[in-house]
C-alpha positions as CSV (number, residue, x, y, z in Angstrom):
1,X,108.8,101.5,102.4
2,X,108.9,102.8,105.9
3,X,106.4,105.6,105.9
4,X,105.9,106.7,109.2
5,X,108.9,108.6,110.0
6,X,108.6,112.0,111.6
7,X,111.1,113.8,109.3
8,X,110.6,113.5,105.3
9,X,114.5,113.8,105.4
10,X,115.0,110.3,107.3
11,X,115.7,107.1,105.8
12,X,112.2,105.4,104.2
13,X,114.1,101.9,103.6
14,X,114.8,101.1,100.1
15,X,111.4,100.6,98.3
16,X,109.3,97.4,98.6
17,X,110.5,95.7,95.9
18,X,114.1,95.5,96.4
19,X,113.3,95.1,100.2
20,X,111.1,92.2,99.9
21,X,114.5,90.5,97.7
22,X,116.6,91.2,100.5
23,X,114.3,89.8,103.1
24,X,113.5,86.3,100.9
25,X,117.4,86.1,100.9
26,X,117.8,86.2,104.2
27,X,114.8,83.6,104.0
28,X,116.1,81.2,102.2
29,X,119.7,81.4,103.3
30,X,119.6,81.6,106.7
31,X,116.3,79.5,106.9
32,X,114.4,81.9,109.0
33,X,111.0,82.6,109.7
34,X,110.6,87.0,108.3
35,X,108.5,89.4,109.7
36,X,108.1,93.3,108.5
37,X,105.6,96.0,108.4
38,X,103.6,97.1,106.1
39,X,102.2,100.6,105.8
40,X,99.3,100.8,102.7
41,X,96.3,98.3,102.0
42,X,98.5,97.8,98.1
43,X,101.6,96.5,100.0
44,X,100.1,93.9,101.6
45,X,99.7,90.9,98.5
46,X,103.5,91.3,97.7
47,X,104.5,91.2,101.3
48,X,102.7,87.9,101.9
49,X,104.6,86.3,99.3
50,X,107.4,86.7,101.5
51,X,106.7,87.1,104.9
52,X,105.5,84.7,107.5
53,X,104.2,87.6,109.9
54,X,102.5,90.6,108.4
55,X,103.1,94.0,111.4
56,X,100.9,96.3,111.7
57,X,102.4,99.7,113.0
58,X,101.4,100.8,116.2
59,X,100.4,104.2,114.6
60,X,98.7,102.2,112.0
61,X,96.9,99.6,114.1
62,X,93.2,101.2,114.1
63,X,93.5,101.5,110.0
64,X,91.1,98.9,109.2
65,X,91.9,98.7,104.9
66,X,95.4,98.1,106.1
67,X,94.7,95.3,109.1
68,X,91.5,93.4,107.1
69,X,94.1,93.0,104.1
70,X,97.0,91.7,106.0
71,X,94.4,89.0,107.8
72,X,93.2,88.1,104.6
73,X,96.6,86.7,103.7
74,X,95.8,84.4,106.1
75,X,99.2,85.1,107.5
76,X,100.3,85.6,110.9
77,X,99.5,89.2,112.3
78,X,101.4,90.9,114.7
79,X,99.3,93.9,116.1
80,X,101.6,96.7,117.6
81,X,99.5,98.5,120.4
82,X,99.0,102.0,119.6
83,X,100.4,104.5,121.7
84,X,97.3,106.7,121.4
85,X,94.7,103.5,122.7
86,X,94.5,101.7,126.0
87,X,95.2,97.8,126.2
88,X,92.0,96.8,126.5
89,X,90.7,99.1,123.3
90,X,93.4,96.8,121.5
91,X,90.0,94.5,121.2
92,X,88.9,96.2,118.0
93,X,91.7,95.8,115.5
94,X,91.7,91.7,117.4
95,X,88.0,91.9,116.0
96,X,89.2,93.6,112.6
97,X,91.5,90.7,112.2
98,X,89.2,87.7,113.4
99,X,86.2,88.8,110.9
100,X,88.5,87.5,107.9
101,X,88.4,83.8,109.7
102,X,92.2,84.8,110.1
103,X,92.8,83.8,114.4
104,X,96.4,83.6,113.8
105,X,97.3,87.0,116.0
106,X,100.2,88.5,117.9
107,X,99.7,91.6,120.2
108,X,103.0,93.6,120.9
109,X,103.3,96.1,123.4
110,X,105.3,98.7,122.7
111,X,104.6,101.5,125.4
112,X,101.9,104.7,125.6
113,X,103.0,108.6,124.7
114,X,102.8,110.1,128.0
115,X,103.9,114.0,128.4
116,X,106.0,115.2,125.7
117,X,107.8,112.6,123.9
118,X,108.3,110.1,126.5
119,X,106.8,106.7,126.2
120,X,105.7,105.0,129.1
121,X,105.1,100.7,129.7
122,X,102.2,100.1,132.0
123,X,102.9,96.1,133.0
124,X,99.0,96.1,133.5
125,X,99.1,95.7,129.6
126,X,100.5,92.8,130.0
127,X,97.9,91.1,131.6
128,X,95.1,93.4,129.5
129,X,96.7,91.9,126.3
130,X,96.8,88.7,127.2
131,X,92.6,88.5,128.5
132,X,92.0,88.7,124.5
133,X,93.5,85.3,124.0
134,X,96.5,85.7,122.0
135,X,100.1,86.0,122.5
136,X,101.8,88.9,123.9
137,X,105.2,90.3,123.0
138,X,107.0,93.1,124.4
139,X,109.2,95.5,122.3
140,X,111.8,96.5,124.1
141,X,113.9,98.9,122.3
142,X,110.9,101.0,120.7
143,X,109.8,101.5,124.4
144,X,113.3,103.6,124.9
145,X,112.6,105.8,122.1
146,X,111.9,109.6,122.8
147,X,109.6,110.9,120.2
148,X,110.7,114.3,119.0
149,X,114.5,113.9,118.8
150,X,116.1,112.1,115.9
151,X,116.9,108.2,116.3
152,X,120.2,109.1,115.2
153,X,121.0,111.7,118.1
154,X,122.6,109.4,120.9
155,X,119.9,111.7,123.1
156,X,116.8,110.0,121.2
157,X,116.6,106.5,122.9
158,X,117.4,105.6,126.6
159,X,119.2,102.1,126.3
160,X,120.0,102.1,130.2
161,X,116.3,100.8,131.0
162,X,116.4,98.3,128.4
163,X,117.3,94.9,130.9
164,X,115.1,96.7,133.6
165,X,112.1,96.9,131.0
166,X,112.9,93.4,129.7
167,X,113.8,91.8,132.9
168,X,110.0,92.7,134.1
169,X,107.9,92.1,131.0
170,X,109.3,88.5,131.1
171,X,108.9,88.2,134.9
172,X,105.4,89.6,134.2
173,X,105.1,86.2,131.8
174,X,105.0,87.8,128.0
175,X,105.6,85.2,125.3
176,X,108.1,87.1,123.6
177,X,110.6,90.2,123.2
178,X,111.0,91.9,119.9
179,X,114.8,93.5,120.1
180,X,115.7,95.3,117.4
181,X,119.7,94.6,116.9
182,X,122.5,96.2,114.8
183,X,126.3,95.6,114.5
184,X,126.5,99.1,114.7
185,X,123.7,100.7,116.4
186,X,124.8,104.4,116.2
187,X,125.1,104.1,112.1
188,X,122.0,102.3,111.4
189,X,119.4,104.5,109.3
190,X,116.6,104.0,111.6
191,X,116.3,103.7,115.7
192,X,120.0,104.0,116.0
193,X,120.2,105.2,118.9
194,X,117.5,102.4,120.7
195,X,119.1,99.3,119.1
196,X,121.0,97.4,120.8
197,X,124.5,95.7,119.4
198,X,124.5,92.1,118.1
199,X,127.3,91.6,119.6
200,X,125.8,92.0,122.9
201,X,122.4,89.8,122.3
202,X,123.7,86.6,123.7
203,X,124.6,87.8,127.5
204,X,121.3,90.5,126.9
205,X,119.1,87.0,127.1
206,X,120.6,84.8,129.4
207,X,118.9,86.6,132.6
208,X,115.2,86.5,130.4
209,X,115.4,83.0,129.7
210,X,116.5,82.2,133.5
211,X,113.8,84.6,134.3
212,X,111.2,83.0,132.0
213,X,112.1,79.7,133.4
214,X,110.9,81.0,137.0
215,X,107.8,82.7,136.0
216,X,106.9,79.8,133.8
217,X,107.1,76.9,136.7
218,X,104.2,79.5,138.6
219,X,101.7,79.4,136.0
């Protein structure tokens, strides 16, 4: 269950149970590693079961019931940054996670709220993030979200500045993208208008990888 949606009339996913089946299906037949959110502390034990990386939500990531009980799974963690907390602030749910013994952390930028329902990507985070000794992704397509207007208005994400935002996060020498993808972006039932088409992945990550190539002979 998807909880933090700003409407109580947009689409919450379709309950843990039946979503945890779909995703060990796609597990087991496509042989892939499955990472998802969870949103409450009692999610968290059946989620395990299945995934291989627990998310916490950026508006989530100071809740310490929720983060201590995903670490204690001893799974992988993937911390989204909070819009609401500098980078460097991102220290305390690292902490929250390392007092279970759990060390096994991902930190994922994902931009700050700046103005009215803009999001904004400092690259300074990426170098902030990465001083805590863990690896830093960059989400992409939540960055092009604008807060206020419904994912499924074609007005509520900005998917022109997606290979500008991507291009200099990987230059900047993240370890990975988050992309959320859809085979029909503008009739998924969440983000539909900041995903970007399957169909389009492939040429999307050529330049990153060339990019990554470059920024990784310089370290």
């Amino acid at each position: 269950m998807k909880d933090n949606r700003s409407s109580v009339d947009f689409y919450t996913g379709p309950g843990l149970d039946e979503g945890l089946k779909m995703l060990q299906r796609i597990k087991t037949d496509f042989e892939l590693p499955i990472v998802s959110d969870v949103h409450f502390p009692s999610q968290v034990k059946a989620a395990g079961e299945v995934l291989d990386i627990i998310q916490i939500p950026a508006y989530l990531c100071m809740q310490t019931t929720l983060v201590v009980e995903a670490a204690k799974t001893g799974k992988t963690v993937n911390l989204k940054h909070g819009q609401f907390i500098s980078p460097k602030n991102m220290i305390k749910p690292v902490e929250k996670v390392e007092s279970t013994g759990n060390k096994d952390i991902l930190l994922t930028e994902r931009g700050y709220a700046f103005g009215y329902n803009d999001l904004i990507v400092d690259p300074r985070s990426f170098y902030d993030l990465s001083e805590m000794g863990y690896p830093v992704i960059f989400d992409i397509t939540h960055s092009i979200r604008k807060y206020g207007i419904p994912s499924a208005d074609p007005s509520g994400g900005l998917r022109e500045y997606l290979p500008t935002l991507a291009r200099s996060g990987v230059a900047a020498g993240i370890d990975g993208l988050f992309i959320e993808v859809h085979p029909d972006p503008k009739n998924a039932l969440c983000d539909a208008a900041s995903q970007l088409n399957i169909n389009d992945l492939e040429e999307f990550l050529k330049p990153l990888i060339e990019i990554h190539h470059i920024e990784k002979s310089y370290r």
